[in-house]
N, C-alpha and C positions, 0 to 999 in steps of 0.2 A: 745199799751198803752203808753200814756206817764206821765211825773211827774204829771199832773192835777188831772189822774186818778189812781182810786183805787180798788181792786178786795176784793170782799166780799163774803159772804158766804149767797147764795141762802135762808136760813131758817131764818137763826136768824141776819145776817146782821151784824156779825163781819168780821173783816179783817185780822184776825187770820186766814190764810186760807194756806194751802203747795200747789203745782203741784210737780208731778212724773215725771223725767226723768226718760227715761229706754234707755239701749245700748247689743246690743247684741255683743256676744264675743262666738269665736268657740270653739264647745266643747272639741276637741283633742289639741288642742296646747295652751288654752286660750289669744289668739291673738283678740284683739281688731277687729271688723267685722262694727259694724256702729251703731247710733245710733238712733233709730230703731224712739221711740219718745222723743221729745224736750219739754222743760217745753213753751213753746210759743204755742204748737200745741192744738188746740182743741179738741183733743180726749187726753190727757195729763190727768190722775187719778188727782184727787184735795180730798180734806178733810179740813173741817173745825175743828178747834183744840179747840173751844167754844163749840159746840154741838154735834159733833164726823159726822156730815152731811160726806156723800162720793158719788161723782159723777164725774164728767167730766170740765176741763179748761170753757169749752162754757157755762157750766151749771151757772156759777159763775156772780153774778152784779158786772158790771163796776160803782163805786158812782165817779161825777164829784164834788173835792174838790170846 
């Protein structure tokens, strides 16, 4: 993605839209372990904050400004 483009929300086509990073961390010592997914990655949880829509980074329209 670059500045031209924009990530929007599959249903109602706001740009009000989050991705989920997740990191996992061990559970006896709580030491940092890796991050497991990256808000960049395609399978990255997303949600749109206009319509409550929830699915996946890929699932999401790229609009070219």
């Amino acid at each position: 993605m670059n500045d031209e483009e924009t990530l929007t929300c599959p249903t109602c086509g706001s740009a009000a839209v989050t991705v989920t990073a997740e990191q996992m961390f061990m559970a006896n010592t709580g030491e940092h372990y890796c991050h497991s997914v990256k808000v960049q990655d395609d399978d990255a949880q997303a949600s749109c904050l206009g319509c409550q829509w929830r699915g996946h980074r890929v699932q999401l329209k790229v609009t070219v400004k």
